[in-house]
C-alpha positions in Angstrom: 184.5 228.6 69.9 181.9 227.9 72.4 178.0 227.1 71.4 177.2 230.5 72.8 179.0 232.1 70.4 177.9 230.4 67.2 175.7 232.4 64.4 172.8 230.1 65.2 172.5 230.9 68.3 173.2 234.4 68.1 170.4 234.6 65.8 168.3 233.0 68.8 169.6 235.3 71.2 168.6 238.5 68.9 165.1 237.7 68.4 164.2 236.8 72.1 165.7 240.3 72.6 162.6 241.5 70.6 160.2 239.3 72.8 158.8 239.9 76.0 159.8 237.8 78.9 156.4 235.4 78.6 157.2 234.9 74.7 160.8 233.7 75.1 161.6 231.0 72.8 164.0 227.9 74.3 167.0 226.2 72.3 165.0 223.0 72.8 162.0 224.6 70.9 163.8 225.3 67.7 166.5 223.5 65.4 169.7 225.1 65.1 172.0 222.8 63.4 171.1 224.2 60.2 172.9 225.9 57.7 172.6 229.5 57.1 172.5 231.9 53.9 172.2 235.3 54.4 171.5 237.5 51.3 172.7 241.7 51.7 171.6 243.5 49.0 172.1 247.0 47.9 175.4 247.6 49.6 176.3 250.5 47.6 172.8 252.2 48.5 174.2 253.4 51.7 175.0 256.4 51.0 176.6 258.0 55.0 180.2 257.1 55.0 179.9 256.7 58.2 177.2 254.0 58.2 179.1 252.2 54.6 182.2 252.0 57.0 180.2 250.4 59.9 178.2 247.8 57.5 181.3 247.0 56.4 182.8 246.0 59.6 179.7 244.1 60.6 179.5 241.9 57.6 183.2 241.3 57.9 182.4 240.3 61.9 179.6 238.0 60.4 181.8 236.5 57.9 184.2 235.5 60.6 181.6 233.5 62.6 180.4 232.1 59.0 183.8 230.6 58.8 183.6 228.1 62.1 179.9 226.7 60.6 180.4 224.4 57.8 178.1 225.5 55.2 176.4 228.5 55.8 177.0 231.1 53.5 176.6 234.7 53.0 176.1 236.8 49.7 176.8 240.5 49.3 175.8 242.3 46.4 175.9 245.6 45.4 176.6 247.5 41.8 179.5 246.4 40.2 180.6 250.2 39.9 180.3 250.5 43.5 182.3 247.3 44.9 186.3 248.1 45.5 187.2 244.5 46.6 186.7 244.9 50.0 186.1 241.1 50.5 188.5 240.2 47.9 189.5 237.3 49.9 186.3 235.5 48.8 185.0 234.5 45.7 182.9 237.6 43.6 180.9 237.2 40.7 179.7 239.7 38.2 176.1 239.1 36.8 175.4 240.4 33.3 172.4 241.8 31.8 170.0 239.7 30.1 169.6 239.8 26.6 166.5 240.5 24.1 166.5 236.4 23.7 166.8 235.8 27.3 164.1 238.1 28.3 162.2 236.2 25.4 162.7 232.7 26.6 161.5 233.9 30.4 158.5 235.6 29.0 157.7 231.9 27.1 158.6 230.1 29.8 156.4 232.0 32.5 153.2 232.9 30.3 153.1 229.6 28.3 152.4 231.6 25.6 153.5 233.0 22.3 154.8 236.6 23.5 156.1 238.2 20.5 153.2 240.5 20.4 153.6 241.1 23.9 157.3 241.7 24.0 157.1 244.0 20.7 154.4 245.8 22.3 155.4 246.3 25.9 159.1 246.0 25.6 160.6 247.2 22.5 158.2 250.0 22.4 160.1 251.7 25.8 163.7 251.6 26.4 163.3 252.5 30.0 161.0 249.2 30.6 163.5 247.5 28.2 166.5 248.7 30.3 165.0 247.1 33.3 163.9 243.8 31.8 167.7 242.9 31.5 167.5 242.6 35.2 166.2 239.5 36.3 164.3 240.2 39.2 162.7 243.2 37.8 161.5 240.9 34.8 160.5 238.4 36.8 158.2 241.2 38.6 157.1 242.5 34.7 156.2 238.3 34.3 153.6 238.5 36.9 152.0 242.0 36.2 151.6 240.9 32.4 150.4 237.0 33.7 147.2 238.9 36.3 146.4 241.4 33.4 146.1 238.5 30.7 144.2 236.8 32.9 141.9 239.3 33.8 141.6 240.8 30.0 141.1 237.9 28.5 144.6 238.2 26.4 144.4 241.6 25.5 146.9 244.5 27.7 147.0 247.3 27.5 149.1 249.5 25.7 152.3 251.1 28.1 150.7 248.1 30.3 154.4 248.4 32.3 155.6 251.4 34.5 158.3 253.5 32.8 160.7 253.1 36.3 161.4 250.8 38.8 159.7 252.8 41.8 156.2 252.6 40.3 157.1 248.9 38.7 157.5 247.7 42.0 154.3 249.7 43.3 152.0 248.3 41.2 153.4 244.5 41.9 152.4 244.9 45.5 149.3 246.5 45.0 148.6 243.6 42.5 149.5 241.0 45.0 147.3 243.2 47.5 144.5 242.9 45.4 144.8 238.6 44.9 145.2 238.4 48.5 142.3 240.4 49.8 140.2 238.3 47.6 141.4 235.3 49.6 141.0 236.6 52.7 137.9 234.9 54.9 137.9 235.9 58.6 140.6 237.2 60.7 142.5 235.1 64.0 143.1 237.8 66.4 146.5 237.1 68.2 148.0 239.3 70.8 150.9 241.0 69.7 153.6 239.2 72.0 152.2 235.8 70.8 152.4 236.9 67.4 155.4 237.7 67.1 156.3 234.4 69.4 154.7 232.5 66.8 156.4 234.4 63.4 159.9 233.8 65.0 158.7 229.7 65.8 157.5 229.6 62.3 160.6 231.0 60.1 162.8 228.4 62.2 160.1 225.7 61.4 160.7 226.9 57.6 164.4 227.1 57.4 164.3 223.5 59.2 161.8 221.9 56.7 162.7 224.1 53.5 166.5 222.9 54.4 165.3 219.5 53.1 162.5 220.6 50.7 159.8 219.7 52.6 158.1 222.3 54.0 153.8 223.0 53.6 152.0 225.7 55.2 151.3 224.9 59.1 147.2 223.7 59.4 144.8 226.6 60.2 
């Protein structure tokens, strides 16, 4: 296949196609000999049949190019009540929910402290915040809405600390994160919009390049 038609390069070709002409970014500026993973998540939330049919064929066009770079990968995931082996010529794995002493261990393991309290209070107390503990990335989101409100309690939460569903769980994460980061924030580098954006697309190759080999630090101010 010709080097114009490789993923890496088609990824290069896509985002010049959201710069202006005085923003375009050069092959020779970037590193594209890298490997790839892609992560599509929530497959079954497309609802449109029309749309489910369409993503469907595109991952399986993106999966074909995967195939002629060595190493790049792509991961689909979607509920397993949803998936009807439609790529059931690759591998598929099902993930299961995490048990009580799972969700125990992560708690110890993230707060450094003694959660029984904690878990006894915030967790067995609601199924529904229970129910979504057992899902890893929603506990790991519980983990750091517990670690900022211990730190800013001194040690004491709230009772019904958590939100009852994953809408407002998620909510109040950001606006948490929102909150640290505004604290942190000095004065403001004005950028024009087409250097920007310029800049963003430089920076997530400079990542993928450096974070390929573990290495990468936050670019000097």
């Amino acid at each position: 296949e010709s080097p114009e038609k490789t993923l890496s390069n088609i990824i290069l070709t896509t985002i010049n196609n959201k710069l202006d002409d005085s923003s375009q970014i050069t092959i020779d500026e970037v590193s594209l000999s890298n490997d790839f993973s892609f992560l599509f998540d929530g497959l079954d939330e497309i609802t449109d049949y029309e749309s489910y049919n369409l993503a469907i064929e595109q991952l399986q066009d993106l999966l074909s190019k995967i195939r002629n770079e060595e190493g790049s990968k792509v991961i689909i995931s979607c509920r397993s009540h949803d998936y009807h082996d439609i790529f059931s010529q690759y591998y598929s794995y099902e993930l299961n929910e995490l048990e009580d002493f799972q969700i125990k261990n992560y708690l110890n393991d993230f707060l450094k402290i003694d959660i029984d309290k904690i878990f006894e209070e915030q967790f067995e107390q609601s199924n529904k915040v229970l129910v979504m503990a057992r899902i890893p990335f929603l506990l790991h989101i519980m983990a750091c809405i517990i670690e900022k409100h211990l730190n800013e309690n001194t040690g004491n939460l709230q009772p019904q600390l958590l939100p009852q569903n994953k809408g407002a769980l998620i909510k109040q994460f950001v606006e948490d994160i929102c909150s640290d980061q505004s604290k942190l924030t000095t004065n403001t580098i004005r950028v024009p919009s087409n250097q920007r954006n310029r800049l963003l697309s430089l920076f997530a190759f400079d990542m993928l390049d450096c974070g390929n080999r573990g290495e990468y630090t936050c670019p000097a101010k």
